[in-house]
Residue, then its C-alpha position, 0 to 999 in steps of 0.5 A: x807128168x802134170x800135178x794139177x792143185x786141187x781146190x775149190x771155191x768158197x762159192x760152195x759154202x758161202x755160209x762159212x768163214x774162212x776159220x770154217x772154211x780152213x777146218x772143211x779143207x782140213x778135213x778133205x786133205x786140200x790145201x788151197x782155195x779162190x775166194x768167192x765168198x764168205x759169211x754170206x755175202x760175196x762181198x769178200x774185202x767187207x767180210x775179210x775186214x770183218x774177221x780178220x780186220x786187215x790183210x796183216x790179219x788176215x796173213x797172220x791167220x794163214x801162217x798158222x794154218x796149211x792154206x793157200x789162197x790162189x784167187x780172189x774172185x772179184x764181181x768185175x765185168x771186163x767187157x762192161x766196165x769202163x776201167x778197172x778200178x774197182x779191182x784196188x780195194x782186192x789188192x792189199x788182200x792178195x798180196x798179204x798172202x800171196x794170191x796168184x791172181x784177181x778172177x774178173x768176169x768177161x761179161x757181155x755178149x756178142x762182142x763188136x771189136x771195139x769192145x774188145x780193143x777197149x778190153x785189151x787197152x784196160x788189160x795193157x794199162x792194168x800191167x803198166x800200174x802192176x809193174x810200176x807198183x811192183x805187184x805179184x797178182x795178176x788178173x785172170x778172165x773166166x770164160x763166164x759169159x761172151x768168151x765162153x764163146x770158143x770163137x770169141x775167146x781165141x779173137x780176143x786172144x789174139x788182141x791180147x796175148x798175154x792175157x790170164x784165162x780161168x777156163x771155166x771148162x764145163x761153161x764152154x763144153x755145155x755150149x757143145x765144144x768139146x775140151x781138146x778143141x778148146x784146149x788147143x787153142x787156149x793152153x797157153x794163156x790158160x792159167x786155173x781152171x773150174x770143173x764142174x758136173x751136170x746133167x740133161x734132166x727129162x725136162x732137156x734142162x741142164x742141172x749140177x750133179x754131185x761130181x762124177x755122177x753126171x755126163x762132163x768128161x773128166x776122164x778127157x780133161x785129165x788126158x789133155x793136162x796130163x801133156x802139159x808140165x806147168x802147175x794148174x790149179x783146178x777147182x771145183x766151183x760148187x755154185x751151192x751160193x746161186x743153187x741152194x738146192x744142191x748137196x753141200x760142199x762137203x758132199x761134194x768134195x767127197x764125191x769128186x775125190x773119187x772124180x778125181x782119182x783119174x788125175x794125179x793130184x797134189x794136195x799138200x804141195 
């Protein structure tokens, strides 16, 4: 059976440092986060730099505390950038403590094939500069934008088949594909997830709701995991950052412990 990583993005308490952020994981029994922002800016490399001063620091800092960091998120749009080298400032950060992976954005819309060829050459060059550096981060793309489209995301699959995919599952699922379809097509480049819960208000408008109070399927998300052996964070991007009417994070992990008792979780790996 799966054991699947239980996290969440510093999206959801922005406000905090990473000292407060490690105290609230602390308290939820979670021992690993992606940072998307801190101190209040999603800045991240400015606002590591800022408490920890370097990533030296910044490691020092975590050998002390029962915390992983899987992701640093990036603001980067792949399908809009014409090379990727806004990504170098991020990697000394990573691979200080160990991150798995650098989150880009896809970004764009309906993509010509051109766009995506491009994308794909980006992606081979990247992994030429990775080995020849000998890095152990990798880029993972969040189906943010155009490869929410399940269409377009299995297309740009197949021009690059090795690509790191961060499932956003609720993004895809809110345009009207259900998970398994998108599951089966994508489990193998599928590498972290987001989870996320929401629903149709009166107004036919789709809002968050804490975890578990709303109408995302969790129940068939944790069914499709469950057949697959490898290790999968899965994370709950409170987007409180962009939404600052919701509850706090705080709330909201306490909400999806319930959530998620339809899973098997390792916390402390």
């Amino acid at each position: 059976m799966s054991a699947f990583e239980y996290c969440f993005s510093t999206l959801g308490c922005s406000e905090m440092s990473l000292h407060e952020v490690a105290n609230l994981a602390d308290r939820h029994d979670i021992a690993a986060v992606e940072l998307r922002a801190l101190s209040g800016t999603v800045d991240l490399t400015s606002a590591l730099t800022a408490e920890f001063e370097n990533p030296a620091g910044l490691a020092a800092f975590l050998a002390g505390r029962n915390l992983d960091i899987v992701a640093l998120n990036t603001s980067i749009k792949l399908f809009e950038s014409p090379n990727l080298s806004a990504i170098e400032p991020f990697i000394p950060w990573a691979e200080a403590v160990g991150a798995a992976h650098l989150r880009i954005f896809d970004g764009g819309k309906q993509l010509a094939t051109e766009e995506m060829k491009h994308a794909a050459d980006l992606l081979i060059n990247w992994q030429t500069t990775r080995s020849s550096s000998g890095l152990n981060v990798d880029l993972m793309i969040e189906t943010h934008d155009s490869l929410a489209d399940v269409d377009q995301l299995v297309a740009f699959i197949e021009l690059a088949p090795t690509v790191q995919i961060l499932w956003d599952t609720h993004h895809t699922w809110a345009r009207g594909t259900d998970l398994a379809s998108v599951w089966d097509r994508v489990a193998r480049n599928t590498v972290h997830l987001h989870v996320k819960d929401s629903k149709v208000d009166s107004d036919g408008r789709r809002r968050y709701i804490l975890p578990g109070h709303g109408d995302f399927p969790m129940a068939d998300l944790i069914s499709l995991l469950r057949q697959n052996e490898r290790h999968i964070p899965i994370s709950l991007e409170w987007e409180r950052h962009w939404h600052p009417e919701l509850p706090s994070l705080d709330d909201a992990l306490t909400a999806a412990r319930n959530w998620w008792k339809q899973g098997v979780f390792d916390a402390r790996r």
